[in-house]
DRENPA-3360 file (N, C-alpha, C; in nm, 2 decimals, always signed):
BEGIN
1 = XXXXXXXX = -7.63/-10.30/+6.86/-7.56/-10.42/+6.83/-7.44/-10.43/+6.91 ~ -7.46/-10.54/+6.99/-7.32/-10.52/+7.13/-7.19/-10.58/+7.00 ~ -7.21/-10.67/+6.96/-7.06/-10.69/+6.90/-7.01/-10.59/+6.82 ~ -7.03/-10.49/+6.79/-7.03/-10.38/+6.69/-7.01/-10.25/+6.78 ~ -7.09/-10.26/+6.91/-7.10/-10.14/+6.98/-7.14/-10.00/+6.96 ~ -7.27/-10.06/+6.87/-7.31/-9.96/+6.80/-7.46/-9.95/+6.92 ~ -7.49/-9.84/+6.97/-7.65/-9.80/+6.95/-7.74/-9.75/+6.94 ~ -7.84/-9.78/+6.88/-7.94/-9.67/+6.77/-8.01/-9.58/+6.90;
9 = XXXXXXXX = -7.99/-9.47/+6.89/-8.07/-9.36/+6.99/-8.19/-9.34/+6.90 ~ -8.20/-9.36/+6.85/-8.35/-9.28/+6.81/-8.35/-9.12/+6.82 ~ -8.41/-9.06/+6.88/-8.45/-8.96/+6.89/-8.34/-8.89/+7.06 ~ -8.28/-8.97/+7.07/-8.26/-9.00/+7.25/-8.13/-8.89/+7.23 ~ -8.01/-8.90/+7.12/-7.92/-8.86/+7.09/-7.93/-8.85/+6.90 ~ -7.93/-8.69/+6.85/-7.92/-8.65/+6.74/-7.84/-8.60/+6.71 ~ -7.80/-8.58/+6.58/-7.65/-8.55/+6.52/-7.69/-8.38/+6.53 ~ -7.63/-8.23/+6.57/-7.62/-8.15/+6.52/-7.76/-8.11/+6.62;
17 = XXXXXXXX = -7.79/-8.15/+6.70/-7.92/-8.09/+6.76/-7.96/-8.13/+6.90 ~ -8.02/-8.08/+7.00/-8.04/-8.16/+7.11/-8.22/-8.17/+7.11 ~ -8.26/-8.23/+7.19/-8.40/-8.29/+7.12/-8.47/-8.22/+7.28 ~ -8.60/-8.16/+7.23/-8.68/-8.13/+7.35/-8.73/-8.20/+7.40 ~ -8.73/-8.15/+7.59/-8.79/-8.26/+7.67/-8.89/-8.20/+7.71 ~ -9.00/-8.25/+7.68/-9.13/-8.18/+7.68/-9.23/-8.25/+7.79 ~ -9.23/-8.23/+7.91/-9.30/-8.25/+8.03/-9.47/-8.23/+7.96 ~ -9.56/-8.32/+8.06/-9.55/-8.42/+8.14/-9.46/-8.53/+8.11;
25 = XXXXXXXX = -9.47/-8.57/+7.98/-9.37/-8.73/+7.91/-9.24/-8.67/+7.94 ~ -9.19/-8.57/+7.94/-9.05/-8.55/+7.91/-8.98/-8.52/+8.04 ~ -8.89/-8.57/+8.13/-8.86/-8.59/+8.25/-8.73/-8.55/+8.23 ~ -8.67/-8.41/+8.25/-8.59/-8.40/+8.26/-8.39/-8.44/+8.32 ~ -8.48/-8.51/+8.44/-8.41/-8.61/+8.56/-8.37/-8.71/+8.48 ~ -8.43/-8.78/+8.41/-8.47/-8.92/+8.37/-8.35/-8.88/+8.22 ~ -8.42/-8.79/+8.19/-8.25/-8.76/+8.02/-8.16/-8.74/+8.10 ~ -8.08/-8.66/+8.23/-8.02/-8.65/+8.25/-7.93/-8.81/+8.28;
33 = XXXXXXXX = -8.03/-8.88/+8.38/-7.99/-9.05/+8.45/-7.91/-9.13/+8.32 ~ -8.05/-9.08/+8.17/-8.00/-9.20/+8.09/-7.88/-9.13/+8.02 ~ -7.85/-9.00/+8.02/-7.73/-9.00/+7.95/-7.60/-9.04/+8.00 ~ -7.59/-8.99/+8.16/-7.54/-9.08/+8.25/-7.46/-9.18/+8.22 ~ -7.64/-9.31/+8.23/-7.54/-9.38/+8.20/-7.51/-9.45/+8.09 ~ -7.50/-9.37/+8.01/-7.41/-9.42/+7.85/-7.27/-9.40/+7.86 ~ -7.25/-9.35/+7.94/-7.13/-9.31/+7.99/-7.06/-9.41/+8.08 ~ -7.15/-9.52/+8.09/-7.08/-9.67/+8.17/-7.07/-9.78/+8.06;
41 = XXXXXXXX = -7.13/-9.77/+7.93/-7.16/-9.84/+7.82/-6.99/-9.84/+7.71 ~ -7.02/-9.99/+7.75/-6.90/-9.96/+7.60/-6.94/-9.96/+7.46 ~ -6.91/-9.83/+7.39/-6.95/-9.75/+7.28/-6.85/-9.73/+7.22 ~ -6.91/-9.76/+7.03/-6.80/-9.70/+6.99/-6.86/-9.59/+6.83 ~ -7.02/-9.65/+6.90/-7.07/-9.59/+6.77/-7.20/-9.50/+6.83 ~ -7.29/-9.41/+6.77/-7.46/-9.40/+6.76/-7.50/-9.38/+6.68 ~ -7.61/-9.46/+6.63/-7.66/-9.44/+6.52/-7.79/-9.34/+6.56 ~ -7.76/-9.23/+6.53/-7.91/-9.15/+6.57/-8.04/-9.17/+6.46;
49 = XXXXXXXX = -8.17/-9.16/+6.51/-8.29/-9.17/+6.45/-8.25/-9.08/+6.30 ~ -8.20/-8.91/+6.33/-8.13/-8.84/+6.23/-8.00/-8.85/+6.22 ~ -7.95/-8.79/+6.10/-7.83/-8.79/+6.08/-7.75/-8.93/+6.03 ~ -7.57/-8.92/+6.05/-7.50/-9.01/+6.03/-7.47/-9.08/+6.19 ~ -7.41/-9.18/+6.10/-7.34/-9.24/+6.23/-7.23/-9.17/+6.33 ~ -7.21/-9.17/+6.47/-7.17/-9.09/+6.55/-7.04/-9.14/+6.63 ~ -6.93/-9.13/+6.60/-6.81/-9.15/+6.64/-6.78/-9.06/+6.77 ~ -6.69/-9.16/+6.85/-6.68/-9.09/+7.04/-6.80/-9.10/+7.06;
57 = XXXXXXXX = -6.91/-9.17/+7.10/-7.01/-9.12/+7.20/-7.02/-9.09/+7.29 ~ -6.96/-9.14/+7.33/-6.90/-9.09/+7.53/-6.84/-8.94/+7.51 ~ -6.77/-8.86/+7.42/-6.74/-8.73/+7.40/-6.88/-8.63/+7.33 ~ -6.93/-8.70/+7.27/-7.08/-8.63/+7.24/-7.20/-8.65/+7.37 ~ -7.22/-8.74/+7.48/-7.27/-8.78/+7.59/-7.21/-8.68/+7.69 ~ -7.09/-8.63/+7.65/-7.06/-8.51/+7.79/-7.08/-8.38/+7.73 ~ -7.09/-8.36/+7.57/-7.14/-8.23/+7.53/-7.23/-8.21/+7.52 ~ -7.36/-8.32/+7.54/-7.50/-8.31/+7.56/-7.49/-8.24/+7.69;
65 = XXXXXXXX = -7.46/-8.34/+7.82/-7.46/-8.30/+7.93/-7.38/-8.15/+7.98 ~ -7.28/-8.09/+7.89/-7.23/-8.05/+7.94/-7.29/-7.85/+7.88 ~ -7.36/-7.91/+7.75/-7.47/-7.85/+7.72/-7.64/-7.82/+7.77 ~ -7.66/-7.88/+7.88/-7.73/-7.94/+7.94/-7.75/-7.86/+8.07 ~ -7.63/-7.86/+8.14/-7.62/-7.78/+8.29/-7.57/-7.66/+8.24 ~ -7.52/-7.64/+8.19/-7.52/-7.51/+8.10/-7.64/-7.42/+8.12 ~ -7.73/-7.50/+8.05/-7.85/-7.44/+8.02/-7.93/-7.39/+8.14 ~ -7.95/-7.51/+8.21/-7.99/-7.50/+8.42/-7.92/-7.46/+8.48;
73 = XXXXXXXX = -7.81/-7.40/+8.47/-7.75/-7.29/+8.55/-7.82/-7.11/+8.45 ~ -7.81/-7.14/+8.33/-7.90/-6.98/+8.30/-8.03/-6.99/+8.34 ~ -8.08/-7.13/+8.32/-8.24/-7.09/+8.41/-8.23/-7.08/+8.56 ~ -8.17/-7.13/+8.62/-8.14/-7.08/+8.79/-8.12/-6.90/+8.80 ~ -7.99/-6.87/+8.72/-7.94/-6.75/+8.68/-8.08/-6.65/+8.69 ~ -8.15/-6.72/+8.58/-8.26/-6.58/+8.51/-8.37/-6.61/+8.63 ~ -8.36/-6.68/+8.72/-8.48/-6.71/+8.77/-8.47/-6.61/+8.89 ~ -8.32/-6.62/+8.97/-8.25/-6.49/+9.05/-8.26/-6.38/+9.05;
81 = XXXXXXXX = -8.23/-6.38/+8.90/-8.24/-6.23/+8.84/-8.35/-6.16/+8.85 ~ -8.47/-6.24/+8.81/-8.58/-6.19/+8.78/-8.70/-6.21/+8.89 ~ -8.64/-6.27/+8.99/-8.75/-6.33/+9.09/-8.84/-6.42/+9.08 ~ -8.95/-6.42/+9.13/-9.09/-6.53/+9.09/-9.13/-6.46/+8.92 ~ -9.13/-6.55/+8.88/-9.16/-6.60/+8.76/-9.23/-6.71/+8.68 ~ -9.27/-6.71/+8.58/-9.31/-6.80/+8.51/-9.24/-6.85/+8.40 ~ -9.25/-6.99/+8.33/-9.16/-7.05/+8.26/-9.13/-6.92/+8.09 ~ -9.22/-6.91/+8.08/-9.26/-6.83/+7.96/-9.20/-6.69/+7.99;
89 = XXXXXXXX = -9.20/-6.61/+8.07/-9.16/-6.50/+8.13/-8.96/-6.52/+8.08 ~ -8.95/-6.64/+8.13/-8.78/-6.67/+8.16/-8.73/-6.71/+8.01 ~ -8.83/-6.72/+7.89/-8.74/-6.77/+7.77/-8.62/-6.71/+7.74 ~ -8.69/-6.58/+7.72/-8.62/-6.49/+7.67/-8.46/-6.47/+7.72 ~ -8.44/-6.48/+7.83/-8.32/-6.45/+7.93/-8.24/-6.60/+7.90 ~ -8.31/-6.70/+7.90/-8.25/-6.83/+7.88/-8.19/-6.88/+7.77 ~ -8.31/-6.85/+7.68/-8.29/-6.88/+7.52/-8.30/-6.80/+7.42 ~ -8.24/-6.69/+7.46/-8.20/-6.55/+7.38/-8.12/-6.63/+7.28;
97 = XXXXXXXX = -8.00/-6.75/+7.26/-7.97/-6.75/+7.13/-8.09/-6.86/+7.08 ~ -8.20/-6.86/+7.09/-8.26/-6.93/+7.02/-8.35/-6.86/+6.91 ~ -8.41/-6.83/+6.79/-8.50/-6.76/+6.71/-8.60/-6.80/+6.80 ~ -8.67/-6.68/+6.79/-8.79/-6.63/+6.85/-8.90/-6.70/+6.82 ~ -8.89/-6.76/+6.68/-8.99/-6.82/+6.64/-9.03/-6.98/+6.74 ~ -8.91/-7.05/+6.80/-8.84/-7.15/+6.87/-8.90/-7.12/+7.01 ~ -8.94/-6.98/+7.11/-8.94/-6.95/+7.22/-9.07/-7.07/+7.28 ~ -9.13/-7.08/+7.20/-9.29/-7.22/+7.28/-9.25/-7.30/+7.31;
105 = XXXXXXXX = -9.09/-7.37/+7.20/-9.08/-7.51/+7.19/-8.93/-7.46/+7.34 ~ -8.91/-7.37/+7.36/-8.80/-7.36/+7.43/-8.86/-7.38/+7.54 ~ -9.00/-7.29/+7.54/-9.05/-7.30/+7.66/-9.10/-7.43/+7.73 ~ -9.06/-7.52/+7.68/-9.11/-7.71/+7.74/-8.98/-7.74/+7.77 ~ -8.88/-7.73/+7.72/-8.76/-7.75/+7.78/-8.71/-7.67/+7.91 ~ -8.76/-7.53/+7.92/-8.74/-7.46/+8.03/-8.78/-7.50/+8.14 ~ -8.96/-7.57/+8.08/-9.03/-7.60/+8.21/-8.95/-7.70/+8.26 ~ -8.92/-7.83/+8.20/-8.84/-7.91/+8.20/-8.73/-7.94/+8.30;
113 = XXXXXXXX = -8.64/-7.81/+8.30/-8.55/-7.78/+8.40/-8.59/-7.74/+8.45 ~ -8.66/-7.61/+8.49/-8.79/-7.63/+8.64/-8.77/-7.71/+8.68 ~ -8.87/-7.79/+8.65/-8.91/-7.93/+8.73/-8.82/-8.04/+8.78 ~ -8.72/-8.02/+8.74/-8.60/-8.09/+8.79/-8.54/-8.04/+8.89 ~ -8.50/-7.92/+8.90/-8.46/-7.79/+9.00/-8.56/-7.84/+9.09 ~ -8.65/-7.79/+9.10/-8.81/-7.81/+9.20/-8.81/-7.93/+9.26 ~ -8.72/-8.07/+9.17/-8.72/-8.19/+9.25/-8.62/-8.25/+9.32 ~ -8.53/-8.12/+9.30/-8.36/-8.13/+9.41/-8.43/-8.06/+9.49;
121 = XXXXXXXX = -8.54/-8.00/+9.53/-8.56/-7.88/+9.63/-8.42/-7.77/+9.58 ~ -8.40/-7.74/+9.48/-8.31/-7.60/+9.46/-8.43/-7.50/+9.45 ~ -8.52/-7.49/+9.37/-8.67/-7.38/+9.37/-8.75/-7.46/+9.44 ~ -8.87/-7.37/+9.38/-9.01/-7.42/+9.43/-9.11/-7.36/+9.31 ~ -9.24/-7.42/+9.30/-9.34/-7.39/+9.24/-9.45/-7.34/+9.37 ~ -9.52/-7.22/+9.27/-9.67/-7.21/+9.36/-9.74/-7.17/+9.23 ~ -9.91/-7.28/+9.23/-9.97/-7.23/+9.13/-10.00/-7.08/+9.14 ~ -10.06/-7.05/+9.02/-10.06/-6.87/+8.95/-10.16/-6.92/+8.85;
129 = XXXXXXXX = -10.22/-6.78/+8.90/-10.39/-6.84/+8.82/-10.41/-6.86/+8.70 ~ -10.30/-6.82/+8.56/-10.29/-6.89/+8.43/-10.18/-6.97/+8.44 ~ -10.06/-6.95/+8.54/-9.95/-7.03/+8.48/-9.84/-7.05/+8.66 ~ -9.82/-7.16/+8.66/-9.69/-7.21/+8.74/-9.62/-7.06/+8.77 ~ -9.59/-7.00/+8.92/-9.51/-6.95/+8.89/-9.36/-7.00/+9.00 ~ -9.25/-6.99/+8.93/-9.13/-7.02/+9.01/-9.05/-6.95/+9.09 ~ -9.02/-6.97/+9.18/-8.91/-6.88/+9.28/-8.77/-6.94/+9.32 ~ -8.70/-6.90/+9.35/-8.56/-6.96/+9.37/-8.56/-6.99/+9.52;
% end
């Protein structure tokens, strides 16, 4: 609602959680662009799909992002560390505070930033006969 400056994220921005980007649909690049540019939007509200209404969103829009590179500098990190690798190999080192139970769904987010990395040319992919593997 522009006169109100309110807008409903859906699922895009959640109260208390960040939401997985789960490749092929989930384009890492593309959440990064659109959080971006919320950050040119005059806001004064979000109403996420969950939760309450969200006050500052331009201060929650740079703790996503700022939670965000965070995260793709430990997968760059563990990817160094560890050499050629595969997404699944790297949970653990990335998403160590995550429960274990969480490591599958972490592992689509990981891939995720992969494939973003891989499309700055920062890595590279070469298939591997069950799974992608990555190199720095």
């Amino acid at each position: 609602m522009q006169e109100e400056e309110t807008l409903f994220t859906g699922d895009h921005i959640m109260q208390g959680s960040t939401v997985v980007i789960n490749p092929p649909d989930g384009d890492m690049s593309a959440y990064f662009r659109s959080l971006e540019r919320l950050l040119t939007m005059a806001l004064r509200w979000f109403a996420p799909g969950h939760g309450f209404l969200m006050a500052e969103p331009h201060a929650e829009v740079r703790k996503l992002l700022a939670h965000r590179r965070a995260r793709e500098a430990k997968v760059l990190a563990a990817l160094q560390a560890s050499g050629p690798s595969t997404a699944v190999a790297l949970v653990p080192a990335v998403y160590g505070d995550v429960p274990v139970q969480r490591h599958g769904i972490a592992a689509r987010s990981l891939t995720a930033h992969l494939l973003k990395l891989a499309g700055e040319g920062v890595i590279h992919a070469r298939p591997g006969d069950e799974a992608t593997i990555w190199e720095a």
